[in-house]
C-alpha positions in Angstrom: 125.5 57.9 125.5 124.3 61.1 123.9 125.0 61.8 120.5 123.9 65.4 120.0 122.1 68.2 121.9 119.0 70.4 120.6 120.2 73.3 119.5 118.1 76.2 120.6 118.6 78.5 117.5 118.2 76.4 114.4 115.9 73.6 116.3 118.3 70.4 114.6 120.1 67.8 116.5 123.6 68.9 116.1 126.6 67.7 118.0 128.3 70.5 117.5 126.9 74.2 117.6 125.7 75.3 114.1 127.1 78.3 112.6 126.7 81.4 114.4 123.9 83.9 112.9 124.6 87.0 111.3 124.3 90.5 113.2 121.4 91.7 113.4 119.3 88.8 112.4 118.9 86.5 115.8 115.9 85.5 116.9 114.4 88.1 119.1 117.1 90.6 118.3 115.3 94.2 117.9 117.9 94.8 114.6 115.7 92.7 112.6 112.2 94.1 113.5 113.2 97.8 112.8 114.8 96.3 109.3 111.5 94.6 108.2 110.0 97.6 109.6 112.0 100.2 107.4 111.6 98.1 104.2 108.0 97.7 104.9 107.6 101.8 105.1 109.5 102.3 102.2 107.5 99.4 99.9 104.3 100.9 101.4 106.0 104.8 100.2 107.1 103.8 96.9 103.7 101.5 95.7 101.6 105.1 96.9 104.6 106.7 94.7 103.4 104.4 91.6 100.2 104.6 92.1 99.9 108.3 92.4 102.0 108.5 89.6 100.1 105.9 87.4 96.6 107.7 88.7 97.8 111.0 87.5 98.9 109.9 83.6 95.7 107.7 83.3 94.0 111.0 84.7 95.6 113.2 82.2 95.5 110.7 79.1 91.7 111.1 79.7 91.9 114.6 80.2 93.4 115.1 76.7 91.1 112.3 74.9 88.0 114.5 75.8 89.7 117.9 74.8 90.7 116.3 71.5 87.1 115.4 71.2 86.0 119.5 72.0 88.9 120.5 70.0 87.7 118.7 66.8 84.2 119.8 67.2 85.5 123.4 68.0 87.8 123.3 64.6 85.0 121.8 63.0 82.6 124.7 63.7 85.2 127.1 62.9 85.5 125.8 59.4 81.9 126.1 58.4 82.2 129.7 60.0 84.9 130.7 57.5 83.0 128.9 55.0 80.1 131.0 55.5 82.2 134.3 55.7 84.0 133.1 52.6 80.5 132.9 51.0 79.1 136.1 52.2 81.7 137.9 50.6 81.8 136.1 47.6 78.0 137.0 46.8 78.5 140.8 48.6 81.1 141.4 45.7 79.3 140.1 43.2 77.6 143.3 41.2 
């Protein structure tokens, strides 16, 4: 006397068919492929998304380090050129 049958789906020893699968996700159904294949395309679009993204602040917080650096030397140099104009005149109107 047999008890229960192999099920070809879910591989168990049932004696009564398991539960049916859902639409779209049976093994070898062509549904499920494409799915996996659409969330793969858009994980792989919205990581390059991120990455460009985080590539282009990084890129731009650098960018702005190095002309704060120019900047200070710049306003700096400006200073001592005022200073020196301030100077001049002081000892040009001097009788």
């Amino acid at each position: 006397m047999r008890v229960g049958s192999w099920h070809d789906d879910c591989f168990l020893l049932v004696s009564r068919r398991c539960s049916p699968a859902l639409e779209g996700f049976r093994k070898g159904d062509g549904m499920n492929t494409s799915r996996m294949t659409l969330i793969g395309i858009g994980l792989a679009l919205y990581l390059l998304g991120f990455g460009m993204l985080a590539g282009a602040t990084v890129e731009r917080m650098r960018f702005d380090h190095k002309r704060s650096q120019i900047l200070a030397r710049y306003d700096e140099a400006l200073r001592e050129w005022h200073a020196f104009r301030m100077e001049l005149e002081k000892t040009v109107a001097r009788p």
